[in-house]
N, CA, C and O of each residue as an XYZ file, in Angstrom:
392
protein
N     107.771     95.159    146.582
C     108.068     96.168    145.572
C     108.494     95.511    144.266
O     108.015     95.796    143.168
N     109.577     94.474    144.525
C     110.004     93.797    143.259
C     108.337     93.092    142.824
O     107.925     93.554    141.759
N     107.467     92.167    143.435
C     106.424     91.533    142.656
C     105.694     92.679    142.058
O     105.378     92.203    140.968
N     105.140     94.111    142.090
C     104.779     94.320    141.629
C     105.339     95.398    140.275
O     104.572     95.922    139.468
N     106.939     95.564    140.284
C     107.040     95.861    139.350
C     107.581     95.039    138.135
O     108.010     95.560    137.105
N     107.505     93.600    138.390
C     107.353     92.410    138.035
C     105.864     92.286    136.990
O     105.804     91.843    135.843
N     104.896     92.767    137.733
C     103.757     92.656    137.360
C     103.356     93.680    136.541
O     102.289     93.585    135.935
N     103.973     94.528    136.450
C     103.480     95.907    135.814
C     104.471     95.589    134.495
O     103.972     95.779    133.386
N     105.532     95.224    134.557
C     106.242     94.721    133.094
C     105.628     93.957    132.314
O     105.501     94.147    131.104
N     104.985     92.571    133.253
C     104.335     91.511    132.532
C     102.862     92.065    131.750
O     102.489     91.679    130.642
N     102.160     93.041    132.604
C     101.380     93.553    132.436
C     101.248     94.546    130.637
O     100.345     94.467    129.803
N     102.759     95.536    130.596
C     103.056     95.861    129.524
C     103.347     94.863    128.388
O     103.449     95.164    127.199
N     103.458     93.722    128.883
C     104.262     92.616    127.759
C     102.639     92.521    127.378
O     102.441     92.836    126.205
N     101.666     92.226    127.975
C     100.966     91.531    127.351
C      99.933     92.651    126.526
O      99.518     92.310    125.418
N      99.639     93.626    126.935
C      98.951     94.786    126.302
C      99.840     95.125    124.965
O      99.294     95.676    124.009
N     101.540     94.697    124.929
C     101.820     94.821    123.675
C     101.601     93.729    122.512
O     101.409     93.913    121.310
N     101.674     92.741    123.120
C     101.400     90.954    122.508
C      99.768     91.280    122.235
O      99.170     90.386    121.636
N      99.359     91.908    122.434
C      97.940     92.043    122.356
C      97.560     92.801    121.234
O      96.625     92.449    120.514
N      98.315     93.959    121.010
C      98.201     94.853    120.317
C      99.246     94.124    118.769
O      98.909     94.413    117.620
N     100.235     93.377    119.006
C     100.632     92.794    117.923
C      99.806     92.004    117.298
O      99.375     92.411    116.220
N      99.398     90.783    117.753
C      98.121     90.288    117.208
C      97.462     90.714    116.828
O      97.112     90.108    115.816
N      96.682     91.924    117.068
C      95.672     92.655    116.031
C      95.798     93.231    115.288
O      94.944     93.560    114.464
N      97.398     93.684    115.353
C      98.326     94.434    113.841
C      98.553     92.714    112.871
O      98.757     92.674    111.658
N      98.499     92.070    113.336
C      98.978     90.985    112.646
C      97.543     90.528    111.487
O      97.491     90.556    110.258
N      96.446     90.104    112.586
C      95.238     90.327    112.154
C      94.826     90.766    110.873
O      94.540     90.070    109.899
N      94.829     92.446    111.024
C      94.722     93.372    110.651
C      94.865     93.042    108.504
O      94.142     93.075    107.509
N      96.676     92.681    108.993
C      97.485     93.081    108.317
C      97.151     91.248    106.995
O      97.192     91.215    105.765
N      96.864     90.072    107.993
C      96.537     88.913    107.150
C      95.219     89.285    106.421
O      94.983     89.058    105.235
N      94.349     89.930    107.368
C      92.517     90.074    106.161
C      93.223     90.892    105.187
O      92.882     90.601    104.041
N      94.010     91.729    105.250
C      94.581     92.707    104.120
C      95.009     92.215    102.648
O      94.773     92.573    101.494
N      95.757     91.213    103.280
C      96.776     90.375    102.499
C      95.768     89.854    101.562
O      96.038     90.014    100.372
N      94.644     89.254    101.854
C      93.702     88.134    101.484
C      92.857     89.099    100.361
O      92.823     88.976     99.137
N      92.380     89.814    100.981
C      91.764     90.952    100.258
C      92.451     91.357     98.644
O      91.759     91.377     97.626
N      94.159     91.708     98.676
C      94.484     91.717     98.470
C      94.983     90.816     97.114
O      95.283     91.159     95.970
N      94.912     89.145     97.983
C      95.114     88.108     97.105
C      93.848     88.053     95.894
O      93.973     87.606     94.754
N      92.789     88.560     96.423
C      91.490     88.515     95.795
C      91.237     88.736     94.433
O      90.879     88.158     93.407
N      91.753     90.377     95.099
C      92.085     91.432     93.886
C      92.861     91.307     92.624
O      92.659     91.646     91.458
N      94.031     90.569     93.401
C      95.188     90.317     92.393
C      94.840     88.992     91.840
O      95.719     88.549     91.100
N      93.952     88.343     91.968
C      93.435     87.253     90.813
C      92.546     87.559     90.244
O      92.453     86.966     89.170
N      91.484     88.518     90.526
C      90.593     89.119     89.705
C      91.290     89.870     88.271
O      90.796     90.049     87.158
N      92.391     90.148     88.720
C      92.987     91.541     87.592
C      93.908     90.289     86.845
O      94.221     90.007     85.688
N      94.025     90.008     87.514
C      95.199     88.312     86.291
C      93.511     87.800     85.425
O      93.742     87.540     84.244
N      92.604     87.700     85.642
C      91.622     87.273     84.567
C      91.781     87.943     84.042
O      92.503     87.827     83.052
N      91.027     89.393     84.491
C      91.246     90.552     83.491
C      92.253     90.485     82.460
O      91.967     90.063     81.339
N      93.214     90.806     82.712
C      94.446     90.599     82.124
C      94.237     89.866     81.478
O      93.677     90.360     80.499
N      94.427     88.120     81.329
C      93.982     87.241     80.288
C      92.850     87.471     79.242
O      92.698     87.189     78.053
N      92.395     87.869     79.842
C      90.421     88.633     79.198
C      91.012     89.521     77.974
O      91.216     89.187     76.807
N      91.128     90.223     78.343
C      92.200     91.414     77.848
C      93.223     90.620     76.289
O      93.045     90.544     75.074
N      93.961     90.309     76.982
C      95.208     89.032     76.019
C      94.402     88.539     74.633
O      94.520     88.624     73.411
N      93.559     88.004     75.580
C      92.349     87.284     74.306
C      91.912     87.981     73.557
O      92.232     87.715     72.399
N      91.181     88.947     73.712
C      91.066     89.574     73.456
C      91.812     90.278     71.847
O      91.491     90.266     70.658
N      92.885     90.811     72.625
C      93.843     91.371     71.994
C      94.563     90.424     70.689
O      94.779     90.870     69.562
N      94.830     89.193     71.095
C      94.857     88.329     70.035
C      94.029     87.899     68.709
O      94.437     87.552     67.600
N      92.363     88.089     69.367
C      91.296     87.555     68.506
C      91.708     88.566     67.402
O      92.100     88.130     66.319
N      91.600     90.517     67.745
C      91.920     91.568     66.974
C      93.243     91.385     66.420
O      93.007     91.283     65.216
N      94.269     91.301     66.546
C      95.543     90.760     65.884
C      94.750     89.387     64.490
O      95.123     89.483     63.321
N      94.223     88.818     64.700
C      93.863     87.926     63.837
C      93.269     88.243     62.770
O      93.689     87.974     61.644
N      92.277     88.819     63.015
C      91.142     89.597     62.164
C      92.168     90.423     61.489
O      91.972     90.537     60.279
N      93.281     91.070     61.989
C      93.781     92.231     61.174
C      94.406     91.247     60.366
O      94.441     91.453     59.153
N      94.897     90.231     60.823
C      95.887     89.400     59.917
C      95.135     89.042     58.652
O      95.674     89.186     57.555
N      94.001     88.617     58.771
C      92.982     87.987     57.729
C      92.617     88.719     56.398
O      92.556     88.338     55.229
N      92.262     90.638     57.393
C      92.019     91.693     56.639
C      93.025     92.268     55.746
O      92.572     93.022     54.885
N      94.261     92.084     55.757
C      95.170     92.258     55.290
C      95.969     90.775     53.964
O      96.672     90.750     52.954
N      95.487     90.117     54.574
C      95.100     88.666     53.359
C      94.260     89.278     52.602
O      94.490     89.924     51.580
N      93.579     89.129     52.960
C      91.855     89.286     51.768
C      92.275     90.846     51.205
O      91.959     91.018     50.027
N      92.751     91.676     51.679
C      92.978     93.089     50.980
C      94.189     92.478     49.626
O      94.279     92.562     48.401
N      94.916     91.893     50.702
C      96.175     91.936     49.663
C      96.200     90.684     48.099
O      97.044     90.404     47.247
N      94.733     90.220     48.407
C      94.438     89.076     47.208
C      94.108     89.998     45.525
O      93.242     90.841     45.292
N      94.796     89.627     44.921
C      93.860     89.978     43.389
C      93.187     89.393     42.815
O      93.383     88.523     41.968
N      91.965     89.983     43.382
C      90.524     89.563     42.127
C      89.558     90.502     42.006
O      89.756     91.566     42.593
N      88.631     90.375     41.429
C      87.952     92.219     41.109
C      86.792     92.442     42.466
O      86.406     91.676     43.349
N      86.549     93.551     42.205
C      86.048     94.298     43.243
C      85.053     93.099     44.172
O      85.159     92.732     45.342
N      84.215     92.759     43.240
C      82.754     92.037     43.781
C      83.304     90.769     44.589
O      82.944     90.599     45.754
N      84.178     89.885     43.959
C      84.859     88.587     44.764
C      85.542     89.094     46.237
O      85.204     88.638     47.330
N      86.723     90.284     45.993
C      86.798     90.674     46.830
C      85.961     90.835     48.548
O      86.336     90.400     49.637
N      84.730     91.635     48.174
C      83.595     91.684     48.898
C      83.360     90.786     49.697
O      83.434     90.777     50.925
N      82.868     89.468     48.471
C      82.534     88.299     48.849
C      83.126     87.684     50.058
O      82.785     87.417     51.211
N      84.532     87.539     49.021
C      85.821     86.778     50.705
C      85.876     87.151     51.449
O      86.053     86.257     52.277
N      85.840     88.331     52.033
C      85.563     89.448     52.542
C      84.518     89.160     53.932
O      84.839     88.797     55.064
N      82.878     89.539     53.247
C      82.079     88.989     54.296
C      82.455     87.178     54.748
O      82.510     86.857     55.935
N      82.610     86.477     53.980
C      83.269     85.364     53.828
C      83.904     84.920     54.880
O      83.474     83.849     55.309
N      84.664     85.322     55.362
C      85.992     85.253     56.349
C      85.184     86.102     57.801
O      85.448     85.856     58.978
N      84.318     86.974     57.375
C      83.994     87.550     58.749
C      83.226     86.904     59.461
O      83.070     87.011     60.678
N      82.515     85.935     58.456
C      81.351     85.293     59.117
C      81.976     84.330     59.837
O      81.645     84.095     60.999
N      83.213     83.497     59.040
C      83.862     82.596     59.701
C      84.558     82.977     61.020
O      84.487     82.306     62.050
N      85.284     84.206     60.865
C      85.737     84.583     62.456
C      84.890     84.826     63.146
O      85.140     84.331     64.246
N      83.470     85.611     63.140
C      82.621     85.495     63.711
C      82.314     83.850     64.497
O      82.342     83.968     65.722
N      82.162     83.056     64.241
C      82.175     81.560     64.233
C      82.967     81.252     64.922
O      82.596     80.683     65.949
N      84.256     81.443     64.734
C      85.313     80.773     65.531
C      85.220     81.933     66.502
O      85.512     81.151     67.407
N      85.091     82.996     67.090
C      84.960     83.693     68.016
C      83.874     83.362     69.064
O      84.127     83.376     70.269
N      82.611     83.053     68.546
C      81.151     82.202     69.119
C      82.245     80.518     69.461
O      81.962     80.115     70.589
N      82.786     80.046     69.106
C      83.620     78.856     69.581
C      84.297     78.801     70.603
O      84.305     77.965     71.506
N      85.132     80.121     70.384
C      86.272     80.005     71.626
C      85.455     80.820     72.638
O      86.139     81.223     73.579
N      84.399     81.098     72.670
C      83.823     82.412     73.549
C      83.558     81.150     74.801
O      83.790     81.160     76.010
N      82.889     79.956     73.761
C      81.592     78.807     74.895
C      82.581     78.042     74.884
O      82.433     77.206     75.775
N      83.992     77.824     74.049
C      85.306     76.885     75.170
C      85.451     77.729     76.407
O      85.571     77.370     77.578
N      85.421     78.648     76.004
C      86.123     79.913     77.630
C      85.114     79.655     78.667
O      85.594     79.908     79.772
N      83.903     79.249     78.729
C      83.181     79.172     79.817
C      82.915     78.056     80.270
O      82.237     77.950     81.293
């Protein structure tokens, strides 16, 4: 009587050890999945940053060149002037980034 309710405990131990492992399982592909995701969205994020900086710049520039005095046409000039150049340095940092 005692061996087999010996055996019927051991029996429960292991159907639960069994069932932990596959919660465990389960729960590591999750994690990973998880880890995946959350480095995909940290590029993003940086992507983003850059982004957000290049436009901070340009405004900085646009606000130079607005705030210069010289007549209309020079204006213009510096104007496309500077865009072409950020254009440029944007084509620069685009093919450093890759």
């Amino acid at each position: 009587m005692a061996d087999n309710l010996l055996r019927s405990e051991l029996n429960q131990l292991e159907r639960k050890l069994i069932l932990l492992l596959n919660d465990f399982k389960k729960k590591d592909s999750e994690l990973e999945v998880l880890k995946a995701e959350n480095y995909k969205l940290k590029e993003v994020l940086e992507e983003k940053n850059r982004q957000i900086e290049g436009f901070q710049n340009k405004d900085k520039i646009s606000k130079i060149v607005n705030g210069m005095v010289v007549d209309e046409r020079d204006t213009e000039a510096l104007g496309n002037l500077l865009n072409e150049y950020i254009i440029e340095v944007d084509k620069c940092i685009a093919q450093l980034s890759e």
